[in-house]
N, C-alpha and C positions, 0 to 999 in steps of 0.2 A: 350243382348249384351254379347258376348263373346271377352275375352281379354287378351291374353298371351304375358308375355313376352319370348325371341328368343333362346341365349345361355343360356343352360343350362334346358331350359324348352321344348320349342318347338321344338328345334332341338337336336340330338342325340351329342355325343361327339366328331365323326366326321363329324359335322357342315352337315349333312344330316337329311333328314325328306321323310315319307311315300309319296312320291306326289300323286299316284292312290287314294291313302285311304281318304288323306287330300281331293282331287276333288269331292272326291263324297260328304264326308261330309259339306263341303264347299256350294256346289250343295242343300243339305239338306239344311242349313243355310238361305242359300239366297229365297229357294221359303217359307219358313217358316217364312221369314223377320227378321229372327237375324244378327245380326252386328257383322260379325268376324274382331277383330282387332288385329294388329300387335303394340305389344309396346314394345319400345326394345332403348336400348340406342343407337344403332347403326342407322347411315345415313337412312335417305329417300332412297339416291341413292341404297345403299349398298339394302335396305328392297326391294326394289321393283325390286332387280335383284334375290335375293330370291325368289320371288313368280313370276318369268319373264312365267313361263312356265301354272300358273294357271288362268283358265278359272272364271270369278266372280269378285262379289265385295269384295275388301279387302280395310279395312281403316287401316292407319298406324301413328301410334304414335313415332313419332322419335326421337332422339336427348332427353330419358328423358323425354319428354312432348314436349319441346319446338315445334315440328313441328307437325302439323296435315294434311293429306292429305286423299284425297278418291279416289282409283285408282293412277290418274295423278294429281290431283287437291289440291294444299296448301290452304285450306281453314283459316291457324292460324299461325302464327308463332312467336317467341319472340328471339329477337336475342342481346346478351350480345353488350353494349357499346364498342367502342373497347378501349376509357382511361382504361374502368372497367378492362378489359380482357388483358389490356399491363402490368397494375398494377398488376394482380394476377399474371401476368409470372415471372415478373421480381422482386417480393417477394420471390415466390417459387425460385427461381435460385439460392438465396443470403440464402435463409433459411435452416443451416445446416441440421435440421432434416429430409429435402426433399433433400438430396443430393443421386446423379446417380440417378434421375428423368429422367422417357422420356415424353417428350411433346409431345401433337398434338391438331391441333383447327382444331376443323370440322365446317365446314361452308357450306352454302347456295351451292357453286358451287365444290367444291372440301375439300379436308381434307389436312394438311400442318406439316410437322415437319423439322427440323432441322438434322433429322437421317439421312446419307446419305443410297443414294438408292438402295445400294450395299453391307448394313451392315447385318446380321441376323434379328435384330429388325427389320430392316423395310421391311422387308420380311414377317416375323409374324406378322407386324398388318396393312399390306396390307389387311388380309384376312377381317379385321372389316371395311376397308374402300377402296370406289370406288374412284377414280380421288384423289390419294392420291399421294401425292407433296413432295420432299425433297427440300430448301428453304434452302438459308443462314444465314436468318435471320427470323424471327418467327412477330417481329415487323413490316417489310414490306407489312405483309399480308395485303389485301385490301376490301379482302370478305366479308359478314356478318357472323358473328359466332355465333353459336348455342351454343356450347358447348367446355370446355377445358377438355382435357383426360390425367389423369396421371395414368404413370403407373412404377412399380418395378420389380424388377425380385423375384416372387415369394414373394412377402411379404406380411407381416400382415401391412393391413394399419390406421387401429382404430386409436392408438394416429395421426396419421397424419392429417385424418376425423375430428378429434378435434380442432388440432391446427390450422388447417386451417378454420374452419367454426365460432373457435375464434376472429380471425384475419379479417376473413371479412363477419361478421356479421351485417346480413339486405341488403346486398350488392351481396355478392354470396354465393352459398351452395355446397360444396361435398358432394356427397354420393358414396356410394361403389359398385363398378361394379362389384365384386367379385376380389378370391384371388389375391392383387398385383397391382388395380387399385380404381384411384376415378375419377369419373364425375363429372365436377363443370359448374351447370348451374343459373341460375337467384333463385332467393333464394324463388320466390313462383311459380314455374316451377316444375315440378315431373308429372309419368303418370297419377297418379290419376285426377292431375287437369286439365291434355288435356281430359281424362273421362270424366268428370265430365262434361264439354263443351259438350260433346258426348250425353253423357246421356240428356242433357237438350235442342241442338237440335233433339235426337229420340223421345224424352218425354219415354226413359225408365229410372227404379225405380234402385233402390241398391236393390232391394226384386229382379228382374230380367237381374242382371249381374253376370256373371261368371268370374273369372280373375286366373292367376296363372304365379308363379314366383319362383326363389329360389336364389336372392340376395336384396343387402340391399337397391338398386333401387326401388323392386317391393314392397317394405311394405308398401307405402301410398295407393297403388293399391288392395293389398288385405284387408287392412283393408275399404276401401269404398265399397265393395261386401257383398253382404249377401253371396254370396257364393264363398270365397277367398280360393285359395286352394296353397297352399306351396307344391313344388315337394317332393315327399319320400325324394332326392338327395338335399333337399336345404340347405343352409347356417343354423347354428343352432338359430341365431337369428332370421329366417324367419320362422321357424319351428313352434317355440314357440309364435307368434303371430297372425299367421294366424287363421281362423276360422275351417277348413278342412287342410286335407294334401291328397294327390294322393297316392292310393296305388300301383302304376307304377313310377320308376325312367324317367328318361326322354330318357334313352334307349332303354325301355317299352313300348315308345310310350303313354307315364300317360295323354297327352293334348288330344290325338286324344280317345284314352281309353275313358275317362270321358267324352268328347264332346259327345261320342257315346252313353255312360249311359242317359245322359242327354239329347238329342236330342229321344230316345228310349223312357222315363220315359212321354215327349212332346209329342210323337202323341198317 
């Protein structure tokens, strides 16, 4: 099984990737019976409009863990209560330290924020999400939610990450999406553990996964791999824990690179 996560990894800076290179390799993958998967904290919807144009089996790990699908098919999903997820909003709202927060809940049928539709922000994180909603009220939502996305303009978000995971402890977990943002999903939810589900319907080993990441999402992911590989370009705390690091940035093309060492090293 092979398993990358999207920004920052898979995809280049402007949110593009090799598509000829990726099909063929892909093409390798699939007659060779390896499990190429997409894990990434971004939408089902959003992931499968990414790969709309490739030919193959793609499994996709979405939302953080919470959603697993293969191709078309949600085989798993875990979707936050919504008292849980009214309560973490409206803490965060009143919680100085999270002040000029921007919200969004991504959910089963669409993604929701409170930005109007017309503002810069929500222009910019259109790009992370499909059937993406301005709403006047964040509590009307009715959908089932995956996941809650906070984010800042450009900030360090660590003490945030803390005091938040302080606060709702056993209940729900932040983790860091990179600079400016955290992910808050079900507190034993992360990709490794939609892998991990993966791994145990292939009947493959951590001696025969491959994974790679460079934010603070993907470090349960690399460290469940015998062969976890941190981008050149990653977050320095993913740096220093991973097992391997790529010696391609993700400009480089370091996922398809390596996939190519690796599938090469295979026959």
């Amino acid at each position: 099984m092979i398993a990358t996560d999207m920004d920052g990894t898979f995809l280049k800076d402007n949110r593009m990737f090799n598509q000829p290179r990726f099909q063929k390799l892909l093409t390798q993958m699939n007659q060779a019976e390896i499990h190429f998967v997409a894990a990434s904290g971004n939408q089902l919807i959003h992931l499968k409009e990414t790969f709309a144009d490739i030919k193959g089996e793609v499994t996709y790990v979405a939302e953080n863990g919470a959603v697993i699908a293969v191709n078309d098919q949600i085989i798993q999903s875990e979707v936050i209560p919504s008292e849980l997820w009214k309560k973490a909003i409206n803490w965060v709202m009143s919680e100085p330290a999270f002040a000029e927060v921007h919200v969004i809940l991504s959910g089963k049928n669409g993604a929701y924020t409170e930005l109007k539709s017309d503002s810069t922000r929500f222009g910019e994180s259109s790009y992370f999400y499909s059937k993406f909603n301005s709403v006047t009220d964040l509590m009307t939502v009715s959908d089932d939610i995956y996941k809650v996305d906070l984010t800042w303009e450009d900030e360090d978000v660590r003490a945030k990450e803390k005091l938040f995971n302080e606060t709702f402890s056993g209940k729900l977990r932040a983790t860091s999406s990179g600079l400016g943002g955290l992910d808050v999903i079900l507190p034993h939810v992360h990709k490794a553990y939609a892998l991990k589900q993966l791994q145990k319907e292939w009947q493959v080993s951590p001696a025969e996964t491959l994974t790679f990441g460079d934010s603070g999402n993907d470090i349960e992911m690399l460290r469940m791999a015998k062969y976890g590989y941190a981008m050149k370009n990653a977050a320095p705390e993913v740096l220093t824990i991973a097992p391997f690091v790529t010696k391609w940035d993700n400009n480089d093309e370091g996922v398809l690179n390596t996939i190519a060492e690796y599938i090469d090293d295979k026959g």
